[in-house]
N, C-alpha and C positions, 0 to 999 in steps of 0.2 A: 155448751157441752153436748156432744153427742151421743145416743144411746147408747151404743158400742162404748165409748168411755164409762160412761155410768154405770156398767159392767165390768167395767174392770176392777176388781176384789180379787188378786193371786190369794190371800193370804185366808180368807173365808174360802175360797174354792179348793184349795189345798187341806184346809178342813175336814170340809164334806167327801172331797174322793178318799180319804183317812177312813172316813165313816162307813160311806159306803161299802170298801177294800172289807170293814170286818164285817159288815152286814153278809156282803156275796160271798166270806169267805166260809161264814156259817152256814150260810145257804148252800155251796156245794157239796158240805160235808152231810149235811141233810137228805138232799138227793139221792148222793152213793150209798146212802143208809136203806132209801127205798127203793133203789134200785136192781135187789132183789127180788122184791116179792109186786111192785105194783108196774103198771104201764108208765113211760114218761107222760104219754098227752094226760093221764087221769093226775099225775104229779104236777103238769103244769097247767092243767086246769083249774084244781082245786088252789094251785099257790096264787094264781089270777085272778080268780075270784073273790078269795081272802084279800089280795094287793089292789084291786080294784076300788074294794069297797073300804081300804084307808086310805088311799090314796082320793078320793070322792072328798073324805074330809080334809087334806089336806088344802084342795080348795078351794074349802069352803073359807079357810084361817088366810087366803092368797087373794081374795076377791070374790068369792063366789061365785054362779055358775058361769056366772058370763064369758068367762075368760077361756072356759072349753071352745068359744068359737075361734073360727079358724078357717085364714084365704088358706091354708096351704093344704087340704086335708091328704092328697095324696101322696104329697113327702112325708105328714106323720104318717099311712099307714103303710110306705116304703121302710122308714125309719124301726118301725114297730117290727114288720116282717124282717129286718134285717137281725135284729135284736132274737126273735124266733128262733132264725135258721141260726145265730150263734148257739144261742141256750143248746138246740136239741144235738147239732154238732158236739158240744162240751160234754153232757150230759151224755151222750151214747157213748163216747169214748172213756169217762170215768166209773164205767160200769165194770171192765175190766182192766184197765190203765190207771196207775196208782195214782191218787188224787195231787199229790206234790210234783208227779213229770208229768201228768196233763197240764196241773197248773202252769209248768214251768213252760211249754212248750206254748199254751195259749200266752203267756206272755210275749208273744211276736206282736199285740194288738199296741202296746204302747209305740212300739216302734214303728208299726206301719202309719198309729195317728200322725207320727211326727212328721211321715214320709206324706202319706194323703194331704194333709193340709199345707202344704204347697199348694196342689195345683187347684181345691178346693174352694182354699181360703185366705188363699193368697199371701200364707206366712214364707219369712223366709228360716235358712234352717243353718245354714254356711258351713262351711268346709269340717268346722270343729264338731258340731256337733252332726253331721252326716257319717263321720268318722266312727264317732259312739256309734249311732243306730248302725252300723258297719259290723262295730265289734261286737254288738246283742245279736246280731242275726248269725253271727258266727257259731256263738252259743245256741242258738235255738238247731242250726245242723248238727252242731253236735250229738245233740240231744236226741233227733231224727236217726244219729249212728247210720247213717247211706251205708257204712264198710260191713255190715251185719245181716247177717240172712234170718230167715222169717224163725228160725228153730230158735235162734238166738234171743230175736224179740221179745217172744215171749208174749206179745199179742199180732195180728195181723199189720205191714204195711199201712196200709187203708187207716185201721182204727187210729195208728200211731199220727196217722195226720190230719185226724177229725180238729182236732186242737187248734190246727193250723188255720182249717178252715174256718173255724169259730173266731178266731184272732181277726182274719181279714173282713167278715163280716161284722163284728164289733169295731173293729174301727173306722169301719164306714161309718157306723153308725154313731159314734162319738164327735167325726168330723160333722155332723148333720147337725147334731145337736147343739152345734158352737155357734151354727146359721139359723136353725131356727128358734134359739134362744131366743133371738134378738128381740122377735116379735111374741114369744111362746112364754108362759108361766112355766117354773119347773115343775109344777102339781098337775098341771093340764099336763106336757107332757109326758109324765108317769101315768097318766088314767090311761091313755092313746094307747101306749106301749104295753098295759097291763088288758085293753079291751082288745087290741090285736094278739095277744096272746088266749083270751079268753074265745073268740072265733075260730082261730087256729087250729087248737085242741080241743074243739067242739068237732070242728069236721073233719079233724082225723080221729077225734075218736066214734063219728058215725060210720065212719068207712072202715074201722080197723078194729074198735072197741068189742069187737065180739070174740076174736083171739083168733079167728079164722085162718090170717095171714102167720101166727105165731105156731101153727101146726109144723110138727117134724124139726125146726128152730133148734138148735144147739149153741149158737153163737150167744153172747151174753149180752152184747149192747145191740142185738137184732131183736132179743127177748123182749128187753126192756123198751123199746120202739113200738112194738107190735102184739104183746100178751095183753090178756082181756081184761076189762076194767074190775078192780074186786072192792066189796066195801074194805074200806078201813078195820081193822081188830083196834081196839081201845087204846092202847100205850102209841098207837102209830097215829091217830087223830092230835094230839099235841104235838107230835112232829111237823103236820101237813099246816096247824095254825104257827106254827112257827113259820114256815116256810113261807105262810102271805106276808105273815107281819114284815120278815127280814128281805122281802122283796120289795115290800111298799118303801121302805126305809132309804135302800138301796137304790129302787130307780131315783126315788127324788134326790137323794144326794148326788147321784152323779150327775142329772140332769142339772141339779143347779151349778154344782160347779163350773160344769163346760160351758152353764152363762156366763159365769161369772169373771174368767181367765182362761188364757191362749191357753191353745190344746199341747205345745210342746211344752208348757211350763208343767201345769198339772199331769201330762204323759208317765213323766218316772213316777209319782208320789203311786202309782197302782202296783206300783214293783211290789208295796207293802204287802196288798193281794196276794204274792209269791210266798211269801215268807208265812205267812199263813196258813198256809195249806197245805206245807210241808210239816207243818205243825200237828196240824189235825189228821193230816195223814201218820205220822209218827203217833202221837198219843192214843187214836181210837183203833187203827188197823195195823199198827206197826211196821209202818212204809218206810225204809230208810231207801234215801237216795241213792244209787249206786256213782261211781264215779264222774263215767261221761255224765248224767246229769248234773250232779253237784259241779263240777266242771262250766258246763252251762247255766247252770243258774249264776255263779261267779261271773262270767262275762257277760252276762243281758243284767246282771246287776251294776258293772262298774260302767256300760253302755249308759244308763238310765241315771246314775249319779252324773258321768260327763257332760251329758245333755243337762240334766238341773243345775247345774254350777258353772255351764256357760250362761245361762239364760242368767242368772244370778247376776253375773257378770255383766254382761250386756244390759241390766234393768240398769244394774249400777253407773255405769258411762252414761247413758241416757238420763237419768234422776237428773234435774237442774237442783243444784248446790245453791241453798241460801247466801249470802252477802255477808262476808265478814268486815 
């Protein structure tokens, strides 16, 4: 049996992207909470540092330290930086962009994994389900509204595709993780991805932590990119420990998943992620979707079902049937 088989658990890795999905899904609703009053790099410092240091024991329970080593170090800290530049994308954009259409628009990540890993990974994807990812991206312009001027928006052009560009950078970075699973613990690489986050926002916040760049600023997710680092007030420190915890959680769940099962199998079960944050958009800020979104979430959801229920399908023709 070869590693790559002994990997293959759909049914445990559809678990953990479940897990993950409410871990991140708490986490962004966190963020947008702080995203008033503190800097993003002071937000993703301090959740990095917190997720570092569970993510350290996770481990220690995988093998201990040894398993941090690593031929590959500069795809994890490709991987890491990719991981980065999605967060801070996502994250400046739900500062004024309703946490449920940001979600829904970063949901082009499912669909570009299933595109990326072709040429990555060598998967194949076939007429039916290119079809699906067809009919999600169809959804996600919708949702983009190209027919609508900036009044309309309601926030800038730009911000309204920060999402986008978060999705495409997260799904590099998913297809990475399917490759260097093979050879990678999923705890090791959660520590990687949580220590390139922790340098990150180290040196931007030595370059930017002073609010220097945040002078005359009116825009709200330039604010939150660039205002000066302030302590925590009391009731917001339980926030910021939530924020490592449900990160550590999160990177390791996904990271194991993608060892564990192809990346188009577990791609839609992130959909759940969507639904989530419509959620918590609706309960804490009372975001209700407007059409073309709801619209577009409808179609990148029935994209995402298509794609899992061929895969389904195709396990099932391949399963060799016991001898009656």
């Amino acid at each position: 049996m070869t590693h790559t088989a002994h990997l293959n658990k759909p049914a445990a890795g559809i678990a953990l992207v479940l897990a993950a999905m409410i871990s991140m899904s708490i986490n962004d609703a966190l963020v947008k909470s702080l995203s008033g009053d503190y800097p993003l790099h002071q937000v993703i410092f301090t959740r990095a540092l917190i997720g570092l240091a569970l993510c350290l024991v996770f481990v220690l329970f995988e093998g201990g330290w040894a398993i941090l080593k690593t031929r590959q170090p500069v795809l994890h800290f490709l991987r890491g930086l990719l991981i980065v530049i999605a967060n801070s994308c996502f994250f400046a954009a739900i500062a004024v962009v309703p946490l449920g259409e940001a979600t829904a628009i970063f949901f082009a990540a499912p669909l570009l994994i299933t595109l990326f890993s072709v040429p990555v990974l060598g998967e194949r994807i076939g007429p039916v389900r290119l079809g699906a990812v067809l009919i999600g991206f169809a959804g996600v312009l919708i949702m983009q509204r190209p027919w609508a001027d900036a009044g309309n928006l309601g926030v800038s052009r730009i911000v309204l595709l920060l999402p986008l560009v978060a999705a495409s950078a997260y799904a590099l970075q998913q297809v990475m993780t399917r490759r260097l699973g093979l050879t990678s613990k999923a705890s090791a690489m959660a520590v990687y991805i949580q220590a390139v986050f922790v340098v990150v926002s180290i040196a931007v916040g030595a370059i930017a932590g002073d609010g220097k760049f945040a002078a005359g600023l009116e825009n709200p997710s330039l604010l939150f990119l660039l205002r000066p680092w302030v302590w925590p007030e009391a009731p917001d420190i339980w926030r910021f420990l939530a924020l490592g915890g449900n990160i550590a959680v999160a990177s390791y769940c996904i990271s194991a998943a993608y060892r564990m099962a192809d990346a188009g199998t577990l791609a839609p079960f992130e959909y759940t992620g969507l639904m989530m944050a419509v959620f918590w958009g609706w309960v804490i800020w009372g975001e209700v979707p407007g059409p073309e979104v709801a619209f577009g979430i409808v179609l990148i959801v029935a994209g995402g079902l298509a794609v899992f229920f061929r895969e389904r399908h195709l396990a099932a023709r391949l399963t060799p049937q016991p001898d009656t």
